[in-house]
DRENTORGU-325476 format. One line per field, with one value per residue (C-alpha): x, y, z; residue number from 1. Coordinates in steps of 0.2 Angstrom, whole numbers, plus 5000, padded with zeros to 4 digits. Layout:
! residues N
east = X_...
north = Y_...
up = Z_...
pos = NUM_...
END
This chain:
! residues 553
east = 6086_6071_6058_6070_6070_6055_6049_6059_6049_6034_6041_6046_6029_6020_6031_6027_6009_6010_6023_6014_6000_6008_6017_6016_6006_6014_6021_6009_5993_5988_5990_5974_5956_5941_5922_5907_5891_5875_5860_5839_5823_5804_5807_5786_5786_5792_5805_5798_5802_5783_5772_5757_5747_5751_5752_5767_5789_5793_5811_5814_5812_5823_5829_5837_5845_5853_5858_5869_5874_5882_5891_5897_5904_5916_5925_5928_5919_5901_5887_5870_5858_5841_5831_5812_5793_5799_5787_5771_5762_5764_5747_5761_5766_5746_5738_5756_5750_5733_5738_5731_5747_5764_5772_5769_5784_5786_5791_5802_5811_5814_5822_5832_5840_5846_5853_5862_5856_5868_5851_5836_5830_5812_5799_5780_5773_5781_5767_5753_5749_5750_5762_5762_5764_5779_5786_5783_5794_5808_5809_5811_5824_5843_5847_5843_5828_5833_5823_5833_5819_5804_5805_5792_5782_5793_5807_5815_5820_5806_5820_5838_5846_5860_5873_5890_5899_5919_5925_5943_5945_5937_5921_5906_5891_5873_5861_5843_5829_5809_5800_5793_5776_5772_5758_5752_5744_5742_5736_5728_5739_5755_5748_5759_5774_5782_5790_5805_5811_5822_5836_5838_5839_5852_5862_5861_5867_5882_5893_5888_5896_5909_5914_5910_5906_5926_5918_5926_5913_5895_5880_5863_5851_5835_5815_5816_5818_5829_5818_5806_5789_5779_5764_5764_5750_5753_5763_5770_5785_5792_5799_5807_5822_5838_5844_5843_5853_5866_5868_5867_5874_5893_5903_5892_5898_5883_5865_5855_5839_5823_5802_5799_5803_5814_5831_5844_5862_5874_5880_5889_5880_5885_5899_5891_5888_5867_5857_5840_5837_5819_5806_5804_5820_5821_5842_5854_5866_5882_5896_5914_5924_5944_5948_5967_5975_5981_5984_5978_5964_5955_5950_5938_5949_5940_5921_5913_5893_5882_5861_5865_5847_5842_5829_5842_5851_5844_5835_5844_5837_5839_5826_5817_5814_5812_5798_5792_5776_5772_5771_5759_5748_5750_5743_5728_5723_5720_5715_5699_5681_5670_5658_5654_5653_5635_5649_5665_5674_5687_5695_5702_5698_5693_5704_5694_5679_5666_5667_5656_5672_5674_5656_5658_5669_5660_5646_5654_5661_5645_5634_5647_5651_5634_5640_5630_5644_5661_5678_5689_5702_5708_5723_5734_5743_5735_5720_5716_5697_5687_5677_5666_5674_5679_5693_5703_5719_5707_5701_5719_5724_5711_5715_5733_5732_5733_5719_5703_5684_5685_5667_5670_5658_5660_5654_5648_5665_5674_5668_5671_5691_5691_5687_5697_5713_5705_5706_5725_5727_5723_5736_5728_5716_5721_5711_5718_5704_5691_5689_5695_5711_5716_5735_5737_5751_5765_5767_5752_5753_5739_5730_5729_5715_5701_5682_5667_5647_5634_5631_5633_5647_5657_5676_5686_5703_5712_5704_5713_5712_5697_5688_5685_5672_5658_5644_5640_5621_5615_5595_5592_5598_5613_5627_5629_5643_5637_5627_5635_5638_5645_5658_5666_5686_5699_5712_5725_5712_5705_5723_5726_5735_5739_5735_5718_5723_5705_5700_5710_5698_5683_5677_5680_5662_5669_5682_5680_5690_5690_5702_5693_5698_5694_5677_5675_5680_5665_5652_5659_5654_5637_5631_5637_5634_5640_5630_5639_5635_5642_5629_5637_5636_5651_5661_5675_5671_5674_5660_5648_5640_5642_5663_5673_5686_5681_5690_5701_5691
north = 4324_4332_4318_4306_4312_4316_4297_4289_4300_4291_4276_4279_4282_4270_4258_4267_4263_4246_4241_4250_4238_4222_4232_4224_4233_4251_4245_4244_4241_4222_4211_4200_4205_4197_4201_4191_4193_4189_4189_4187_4188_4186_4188_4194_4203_4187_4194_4185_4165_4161_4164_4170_4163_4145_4146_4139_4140_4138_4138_4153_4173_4186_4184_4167_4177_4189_4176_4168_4187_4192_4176_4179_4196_4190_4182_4199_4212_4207_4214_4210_4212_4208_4206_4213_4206_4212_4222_4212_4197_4194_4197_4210_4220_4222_4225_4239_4248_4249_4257_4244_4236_4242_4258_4269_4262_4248_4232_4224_4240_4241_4224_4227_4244_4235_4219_4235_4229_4239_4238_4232_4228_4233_4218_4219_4215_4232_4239_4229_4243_4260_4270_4282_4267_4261_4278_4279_4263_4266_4283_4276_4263_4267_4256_4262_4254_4250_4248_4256_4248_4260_4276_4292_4298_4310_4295_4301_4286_4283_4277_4277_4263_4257_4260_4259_4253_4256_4238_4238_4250_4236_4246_4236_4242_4236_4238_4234_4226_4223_4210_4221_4214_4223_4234_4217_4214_4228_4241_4253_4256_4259_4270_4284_4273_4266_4247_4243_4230_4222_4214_4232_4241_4229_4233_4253_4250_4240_4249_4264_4255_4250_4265_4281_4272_4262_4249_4232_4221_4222_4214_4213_4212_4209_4202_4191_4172_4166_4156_4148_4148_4161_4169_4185_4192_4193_4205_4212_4211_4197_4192_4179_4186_4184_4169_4179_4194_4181_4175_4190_4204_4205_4214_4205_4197_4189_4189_4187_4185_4184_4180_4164_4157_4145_4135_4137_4136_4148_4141_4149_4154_4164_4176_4178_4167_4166_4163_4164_4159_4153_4163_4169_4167_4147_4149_4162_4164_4165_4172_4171_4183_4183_4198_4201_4217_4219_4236_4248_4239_4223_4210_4193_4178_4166_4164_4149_4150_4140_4143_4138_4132_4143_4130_4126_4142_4150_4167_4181_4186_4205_4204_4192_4206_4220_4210_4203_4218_4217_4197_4198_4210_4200_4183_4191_4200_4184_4174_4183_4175_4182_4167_4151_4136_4125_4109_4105_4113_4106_4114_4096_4094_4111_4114_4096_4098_4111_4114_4125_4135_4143_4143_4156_4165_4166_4172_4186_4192_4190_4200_4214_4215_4216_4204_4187_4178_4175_4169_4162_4150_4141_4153_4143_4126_4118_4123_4115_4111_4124_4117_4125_4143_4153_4166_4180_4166_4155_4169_4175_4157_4157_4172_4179_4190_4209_4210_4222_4215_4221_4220_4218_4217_4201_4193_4174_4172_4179_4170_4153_4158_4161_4142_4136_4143_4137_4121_4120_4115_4099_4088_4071_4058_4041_4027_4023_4005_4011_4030_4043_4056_4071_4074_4092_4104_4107_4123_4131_4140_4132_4151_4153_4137_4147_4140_4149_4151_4158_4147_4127_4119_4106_4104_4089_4096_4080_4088_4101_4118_4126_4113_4108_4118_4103_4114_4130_4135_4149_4145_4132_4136_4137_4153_4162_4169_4184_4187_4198_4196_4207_4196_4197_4192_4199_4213_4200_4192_4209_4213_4197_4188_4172_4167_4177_4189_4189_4200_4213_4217_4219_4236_4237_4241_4246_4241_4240_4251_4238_4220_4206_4197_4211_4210_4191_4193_4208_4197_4180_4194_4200_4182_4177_4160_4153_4134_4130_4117_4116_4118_4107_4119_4113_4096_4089_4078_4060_4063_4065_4052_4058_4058_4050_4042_4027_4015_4003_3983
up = 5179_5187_5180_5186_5201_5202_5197_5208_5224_5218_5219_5235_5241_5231_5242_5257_5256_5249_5262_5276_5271_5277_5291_5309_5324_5329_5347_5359_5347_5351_5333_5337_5348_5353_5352_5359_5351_5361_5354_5360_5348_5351_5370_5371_5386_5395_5410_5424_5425_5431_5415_5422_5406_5408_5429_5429_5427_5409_5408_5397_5399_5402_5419_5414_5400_5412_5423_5408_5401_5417_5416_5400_5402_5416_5397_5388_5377_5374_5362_5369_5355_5350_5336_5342_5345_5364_5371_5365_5370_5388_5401_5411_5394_5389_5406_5411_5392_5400_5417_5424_5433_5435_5437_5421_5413_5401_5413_5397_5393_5411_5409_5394_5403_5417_5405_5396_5376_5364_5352_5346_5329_5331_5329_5318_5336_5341_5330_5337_5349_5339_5333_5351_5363_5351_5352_5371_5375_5362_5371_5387_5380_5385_5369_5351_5340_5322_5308_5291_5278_5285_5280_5284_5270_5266_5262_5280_5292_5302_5317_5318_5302_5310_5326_5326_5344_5346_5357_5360_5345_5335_5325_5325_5312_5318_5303_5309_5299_5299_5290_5276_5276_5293_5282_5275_5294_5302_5288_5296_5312_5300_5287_5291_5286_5273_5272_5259_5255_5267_5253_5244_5260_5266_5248_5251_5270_5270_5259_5271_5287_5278_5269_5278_5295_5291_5303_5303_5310_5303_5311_5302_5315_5308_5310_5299_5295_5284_5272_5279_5267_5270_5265_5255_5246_5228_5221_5240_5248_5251_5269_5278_5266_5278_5267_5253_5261_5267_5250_5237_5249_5252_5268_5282_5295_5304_5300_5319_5313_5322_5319_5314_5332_5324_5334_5321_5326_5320_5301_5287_5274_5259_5267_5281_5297_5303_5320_5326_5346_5343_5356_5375_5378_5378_5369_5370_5353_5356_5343_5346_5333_5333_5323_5316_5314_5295_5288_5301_5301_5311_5300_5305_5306_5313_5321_5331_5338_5350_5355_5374_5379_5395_5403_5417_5421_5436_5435_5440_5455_5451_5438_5445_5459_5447_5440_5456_5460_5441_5440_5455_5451_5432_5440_5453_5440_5426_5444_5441_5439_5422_5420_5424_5411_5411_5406_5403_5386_5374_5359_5354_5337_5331_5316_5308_5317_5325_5339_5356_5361_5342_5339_5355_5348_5331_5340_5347_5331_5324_5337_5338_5323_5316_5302_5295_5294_5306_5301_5315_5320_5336_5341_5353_5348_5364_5375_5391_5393_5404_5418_5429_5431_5417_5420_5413_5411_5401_5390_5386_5384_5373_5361_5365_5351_5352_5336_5333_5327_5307_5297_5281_5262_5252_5238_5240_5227_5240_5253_5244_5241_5262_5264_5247_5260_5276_5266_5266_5284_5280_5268_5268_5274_5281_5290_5307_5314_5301_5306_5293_5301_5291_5291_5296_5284_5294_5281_5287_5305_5316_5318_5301_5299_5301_5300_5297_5305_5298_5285_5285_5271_5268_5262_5257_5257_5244_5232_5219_5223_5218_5221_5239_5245_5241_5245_5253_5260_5269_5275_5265_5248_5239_5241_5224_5218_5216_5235_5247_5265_5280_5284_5302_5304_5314_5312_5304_5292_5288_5281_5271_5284_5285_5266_5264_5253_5246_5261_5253_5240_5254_5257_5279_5287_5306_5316_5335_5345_5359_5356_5353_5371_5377_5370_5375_5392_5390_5384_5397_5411_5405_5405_5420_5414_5396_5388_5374_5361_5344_5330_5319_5302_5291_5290_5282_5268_5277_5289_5273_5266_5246_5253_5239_5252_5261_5274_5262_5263
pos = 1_2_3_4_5_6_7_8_9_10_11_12_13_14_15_16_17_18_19_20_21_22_23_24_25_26_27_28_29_30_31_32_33_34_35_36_37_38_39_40_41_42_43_44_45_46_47_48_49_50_51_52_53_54_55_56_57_58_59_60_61_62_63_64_65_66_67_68_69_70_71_72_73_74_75_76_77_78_79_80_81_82_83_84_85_86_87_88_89_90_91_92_93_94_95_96_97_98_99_100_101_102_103_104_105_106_107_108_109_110_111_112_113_114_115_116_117_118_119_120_121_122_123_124_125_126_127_128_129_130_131_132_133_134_135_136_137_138_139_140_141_142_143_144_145_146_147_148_149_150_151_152_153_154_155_156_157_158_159_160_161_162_163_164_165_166_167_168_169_170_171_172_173_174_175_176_177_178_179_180_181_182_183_184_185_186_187_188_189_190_191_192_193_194_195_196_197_198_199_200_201_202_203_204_205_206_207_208_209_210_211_212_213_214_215_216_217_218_219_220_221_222_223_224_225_226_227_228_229_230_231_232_233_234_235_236_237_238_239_240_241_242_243_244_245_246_247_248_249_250_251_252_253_254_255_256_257_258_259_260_261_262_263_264_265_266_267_268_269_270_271_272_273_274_275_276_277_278_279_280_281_282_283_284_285_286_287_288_289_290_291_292_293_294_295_296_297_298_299_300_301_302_303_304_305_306_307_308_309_310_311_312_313_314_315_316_317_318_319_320_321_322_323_324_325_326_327_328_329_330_331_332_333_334_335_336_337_338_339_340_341_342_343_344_345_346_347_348_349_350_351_352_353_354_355_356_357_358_359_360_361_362_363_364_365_366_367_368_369_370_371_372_373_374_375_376_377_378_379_380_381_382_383_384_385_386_387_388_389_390_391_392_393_394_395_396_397_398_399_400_401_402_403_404_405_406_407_408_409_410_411_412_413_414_415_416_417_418_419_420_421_422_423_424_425_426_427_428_429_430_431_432_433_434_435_436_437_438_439_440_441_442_443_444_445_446_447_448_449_450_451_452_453_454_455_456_457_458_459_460_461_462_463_464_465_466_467_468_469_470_471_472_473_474_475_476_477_478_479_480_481_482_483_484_485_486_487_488_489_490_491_492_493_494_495_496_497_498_499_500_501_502_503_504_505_506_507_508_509_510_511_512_513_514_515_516_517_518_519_520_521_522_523_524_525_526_527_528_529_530_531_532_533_534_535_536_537_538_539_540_541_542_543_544_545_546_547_548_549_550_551_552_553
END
């Protein structure tokens, strides 16, 4: 009688639990709840809507952002959320690091405090400027920096993994990611870390949120693209892995993903929903999460998602304020005068042809590098032609990139690999009214075509690989394999970036201390005046007369 009775109690309970499952609300807890998820990447530093660079309003920036933001909290409950490269890139953020403008404080953590973020996922550019500026702005941050894939030395968490955020009694986990190949570019400056990979780490976390941390909304926030081709070195991590994540790792929710400074509309993929808001604040991602109750918990029923374009909402005029003393010091300061040109200067044409403003730059890398040969590329997309005056603006125009002078020791082998990838920016020749055009590869970032001085060569990119560097000569004769060179390039180069992993294998010489802009602007003010002419030392194979392409009759 005593099993019996005792059986039957177990029964009892195991219909407790299962019926307690399915139960309605306790009275007074809402059935259903909403959540709306914002989301920024790649902002760089651009708060103000004036962009001191360009001299001119261009439609994106932060105080647009907050002007939609506000709007949007009048809706409901709102994660604001952003997925890093935020304080680089912008003259304001550079010349506020170097004490020359601003306040002492960071102008676009300022921002952010003032927006409220509920987090960051920290970007590669947050490295750019060392470890203890990093540190400096993510202290003055009122909103936690994630990054779960790097770890110390030691295998601690370098920064906080995740956050978790109570809305309405609705738990929201925030796992934050970096693109693992942060090491790949900036060597050096992040030796006292180590990247994992971001796929792995994503599997060890989300079990975590949704377990111990009982969340029932979890965010991966990550700087990353979702699969965009990238350009790892062999046998290194691998990123632009979001895709991946969406696909192989169950219990997300969204994927906001960031870096590649792509427009891609909230879509389902996998299990999970993913975003990216392209750069400087041109969109704003919007999620909209309906959320059930079932079992003493809140489950996603439904999610819809929208990049609003920001280029015609006003700028909040409380950060346009905030920004206001910054901006102007910013644009006096860039105003300045360094040198005068002896004629006008174009950089049309410099990825297929040589060109004075790159053999400038060359030249520089050459002198202060103490190197015999220079690798270099047109940074920028576009470049207006300098005339006359030549000031700081140009200069930053000209290289808006945050990299050091690196000397390295190659082998003429090695030297010859560097134009076999420089090669790859061209996919094609065809003949427009007689005259050869090369078709430029839409999967090879402009920055990354580099060209080379020093020595006078000649490449027909239609050819195989391997085999498009027709000739290569250094005074006179031919370039053997076996030679070696000090070979100037930048930081980025100097750390395989951008498809040269052959660098990788080159013993550094120095590195500058200085930024090569830095440096340039420097060496624009010594001479006062700057002639330049392009010495004409390499060619694509169409303007040779051996080439193998000719018009069609």
């Amino acid at each position: 009688m005593a099993i019996f009775v005792d059986r039957l109690r177990r029964i009892a309970a195991l219909l407790a639990v299962v019926s307690g499952a399915f139960a309605a609300p306790a009275a007074g807890q809402p059935s259903r709840a909403r959540l709306i998820v914002l989301h920024t990447s790649d902002i760089s530093g651009r708060v103000h809507p004036h962009d001191p660079r360009a001299d001119r309003d261009f439609g994106q920036g932060l105080a647009r952002i907050s002007t939609a933001v506000k709007g949007i909290r009048a809706e409901g409950p709102v994660l604001l959320l952003d997925s890093g490269d935020t304080i680089n890139g912008s003259p304001t953020q550079v010349l506020a690091f170097d004490g020359i403008i601003g306040d002492g404080r960071d102008p676009m953590v300022k921002a952010m405090n003032v927006l409220r973020y509920d987090a960051m996922a920290i970007g590669n550019h947050e490295f750019d400027y060392g470890l203890v500026r990093l540190e400096t702005s993510r202290r003055e941050a009122r909103f936690p920096w994630l990054a779960a894939n790097v770890e110390r030395p030691d295998g601690k968490p370098a920064f906080d993994p995740y956050v978790v955020r109570e809305i309405g009694g609705v738990r929201v986990g925030i796992l934050g990611l970096v693109t693992a190949q942060v090491p790949y570019w900036l060597g050096p400056r992040v030796a006292a870390l180590r990247f994992r990979d971001t796929v792995e780490t994503t599997r060890r976390f989300v079990p975590v949120l949704r377990g111990k941390e009982r969340c029932d909304v979890v965010i991966v926030l990550t700087h990353d693209g979702i699969d965009r081709g990238d350009e790892s070195p062999p046998g290194g991590l691998a990123g632009n892995q979001a895709g991946r994540i969406a696909r192989e790792v169950p219990g997300i929710d969204l994927i906001l993903t960031g870096h590649t400074h792509q427009n891609i509309a909230p879509r389902r993929e996998g299990s999970a929903w993913l975003s990216q808001p392209g750069g400087y604040g041109e969109t704003l991602t919007r999620f909209d999460l309906t959320l059930e109750r079932q079992g003493g918990a809140w489950r996603v029923a439904d999610v819809s998602g929208r990049n609003f374009p920001m280029k015609e909402v006003a700028p909040d005029p409380e950060l346009v304020t905030l920004s206001q003393t910054e901006h102007r010091q910013t644009m006096e300061k860039l105003a300045e005068v360094v040198a005068r040109v002896d004629r006008p200067v174009s950089a049309e044409g410099a990825r297929t042809e040589d060109t004075a403003i790159l053999d400038w730059l060359h030249g520089v890398q050459l002198r202060e590098g103490k190197a015999e040969l220079s690798f270099a590329s047109l940074l920028p997309s576009t470049l207006r032609p300098w005339e006359k005056d030549l000031t700081v603006r140009d200069v930053w125009t000209f290289y808006p990139y945050e990299n050091s002078l690196v000397t390295l020791r190659a082998t003429g082998k090695q030297v010859r690999a560097a134009l076999e990838a420089a090669a790859r920016c061209v996919d094609g020749v065809t003949f427009e009214g007689g005259a050869p055009a090369w078709k430029r590869n839409p999967a090879v970032w402009n920055y990354n075509c580099d060209t080379m001085e020093g020595a006078e060569y000649a490449l027909d990119p239609t050819r195989p690989e391997g085999e498009r560097v027709l000739y290569l000569r250094r005074g006179g004769r031919a370039v053997r394999d076996d030679e070696v060179f000090t070979v100037a390039v930048n930081s980025y180069r100097a750390s395989g970036g951008g498809g040269y992993a052959v660098w990788l294998d080159c013993p550094r010489v120095s590195e500058s201390e200085r930024g090569l802009r830095e440096i340039l602007i420097e060496d624009a003010r010594r001479r006062g005046e700057i002639s330049l002419e392009p010495n004409r030392n390499w060619f694509l194979a169409p303007d040779l007369p051996e080439s193998r392409f000719r018009p069609p009759a």
